[in-house]
C-alpha positions in Angstrom: -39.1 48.4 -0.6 -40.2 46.9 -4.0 -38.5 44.1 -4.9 -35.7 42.1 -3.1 -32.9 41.2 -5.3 -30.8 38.5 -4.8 -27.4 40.0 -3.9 -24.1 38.4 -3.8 -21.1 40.3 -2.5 -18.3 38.4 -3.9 -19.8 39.1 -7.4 -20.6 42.4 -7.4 -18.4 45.6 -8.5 -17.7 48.3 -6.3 -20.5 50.7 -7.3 -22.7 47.9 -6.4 -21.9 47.2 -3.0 -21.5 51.5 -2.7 -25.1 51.5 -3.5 -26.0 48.6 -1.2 -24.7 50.1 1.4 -26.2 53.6 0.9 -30.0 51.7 0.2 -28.8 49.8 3.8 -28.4 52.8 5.6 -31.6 54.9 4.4 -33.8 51.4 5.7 -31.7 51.7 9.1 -32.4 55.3 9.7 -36.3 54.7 8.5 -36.6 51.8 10.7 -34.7 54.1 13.5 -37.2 57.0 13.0 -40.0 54.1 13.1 -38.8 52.8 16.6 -38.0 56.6 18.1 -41.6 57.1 17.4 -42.7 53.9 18.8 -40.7 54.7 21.7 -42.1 58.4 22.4 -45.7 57.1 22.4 -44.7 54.0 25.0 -43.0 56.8 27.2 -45.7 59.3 26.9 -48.6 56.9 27.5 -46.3 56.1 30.6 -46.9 59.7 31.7 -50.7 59.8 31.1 -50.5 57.0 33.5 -48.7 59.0 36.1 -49.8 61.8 35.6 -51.2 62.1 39.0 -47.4 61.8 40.6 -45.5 63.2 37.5 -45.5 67.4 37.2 -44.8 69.6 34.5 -41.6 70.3 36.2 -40.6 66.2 36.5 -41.8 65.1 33.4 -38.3 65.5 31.1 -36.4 63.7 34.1 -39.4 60.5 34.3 -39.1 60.8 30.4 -35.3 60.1 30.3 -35.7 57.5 33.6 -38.6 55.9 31.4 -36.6 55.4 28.1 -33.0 54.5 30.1 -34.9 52.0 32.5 -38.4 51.5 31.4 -39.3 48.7 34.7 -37.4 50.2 37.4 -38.9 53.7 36.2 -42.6 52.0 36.1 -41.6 50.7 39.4 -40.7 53.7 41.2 -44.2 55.7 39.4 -46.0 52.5 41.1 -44.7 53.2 44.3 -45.0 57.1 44.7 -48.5 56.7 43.1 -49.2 53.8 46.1 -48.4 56.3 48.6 -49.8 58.9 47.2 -53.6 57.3 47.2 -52.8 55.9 50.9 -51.6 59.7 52.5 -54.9 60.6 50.6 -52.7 63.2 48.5 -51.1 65.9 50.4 -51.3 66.3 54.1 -51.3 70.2 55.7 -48.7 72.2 57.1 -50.4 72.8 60.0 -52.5 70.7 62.6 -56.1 71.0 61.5 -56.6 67.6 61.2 -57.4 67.1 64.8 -60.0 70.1 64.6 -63.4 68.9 64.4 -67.0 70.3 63.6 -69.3 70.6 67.1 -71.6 68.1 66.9 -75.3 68.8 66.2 -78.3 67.3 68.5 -81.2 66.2 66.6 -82.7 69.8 67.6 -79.7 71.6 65.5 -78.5 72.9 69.2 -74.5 72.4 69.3 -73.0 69.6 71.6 -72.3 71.2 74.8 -69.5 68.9 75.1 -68.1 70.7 71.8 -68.4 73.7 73.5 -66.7 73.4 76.6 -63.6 72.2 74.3 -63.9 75.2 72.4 -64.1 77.3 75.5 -61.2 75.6 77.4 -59.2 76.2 74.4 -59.8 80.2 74.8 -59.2 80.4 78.0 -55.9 78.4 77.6 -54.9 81.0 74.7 -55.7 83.9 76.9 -54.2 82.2 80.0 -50.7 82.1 77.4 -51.0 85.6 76.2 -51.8 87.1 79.8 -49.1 85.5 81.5 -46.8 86.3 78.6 -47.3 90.1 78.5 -47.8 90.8 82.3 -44.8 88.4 83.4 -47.2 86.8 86.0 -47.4 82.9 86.6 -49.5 80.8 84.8 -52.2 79.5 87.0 -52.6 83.5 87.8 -53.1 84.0 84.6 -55.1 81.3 83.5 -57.7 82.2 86.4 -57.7 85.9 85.5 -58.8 84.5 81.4 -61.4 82.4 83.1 -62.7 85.3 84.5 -62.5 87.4 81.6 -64.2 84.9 79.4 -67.0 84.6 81.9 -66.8 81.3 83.5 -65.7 82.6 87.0 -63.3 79.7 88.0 -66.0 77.3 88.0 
């Protein structure tokens, strides 16, 4: 804007305050281009943030939640960024968590304890798969796989 004049409505003719008003409304949608802007970058600095909890596929909703209601939205992002870091991300489908490596002697030989878990393990499988297919009891079944596997029922 150059220079501010000093203007008085009760003096001024109609094509005055006409012109006024149009020079008032360009400023207003400047300054409302200006704060759109402003706004974008906030909300899109937001989502670098997040970016770790916020998908391609989310990111238009967390946009809208971010510009509607900026500190609930924050909030929430906190929250499902906080249990994100303390499940340690995503967990499996399926139960490999309990599986563990045999442990190693200081000779490189595998833990024989290791082994006899693995080995029970088998013999369980088989036992299942024995007594499923032949319609025979378990404990039948579970000393014919010990057999097969080559512990003899010891």
């Amino acid at each position: 804007m150059s220079e501010e004049k000093s203007f008085d409505v009760k003096t001024a003719t109609e094509e005055e305050l006409r012109n006024r008003v149009t020079e008032l409304e360009a400023e207003n949608e400047l300054l409302l281009k200006d704060v759109v802007g402003l706004e974008d970058e906030i909300v899109n600095r937001s989502l670098e943030d997040f970016a770790e909890v916020v998908s391609e596929a989310t990111r238009e909703f967390w946009k809208g939640q971010l510009i509607e209601n900026r500190e609930a939205a924050t909030e929430a992002l906190k929250d499902l960024l906080a249990m994100r870091g303390a499940a340690g991300g995503r967990q499996p489908l399926h139960n490999r968590g309990a599986a563990r490596p045999a442990v190693r002697t200081a000779t490189g030989e595998a833990d024989a304890a290791g082994a006899r878990v693995a080995l029970a393990g088998k013999i369980r499988n088989r036992a299942h798969e024995i007594s499923r297919a032949e319609h025979v009891p378990y404990s039948v079944a579970f000393r014919r796989a010990e057999s097969e596997l080559g512990t003899g029922g010891k």
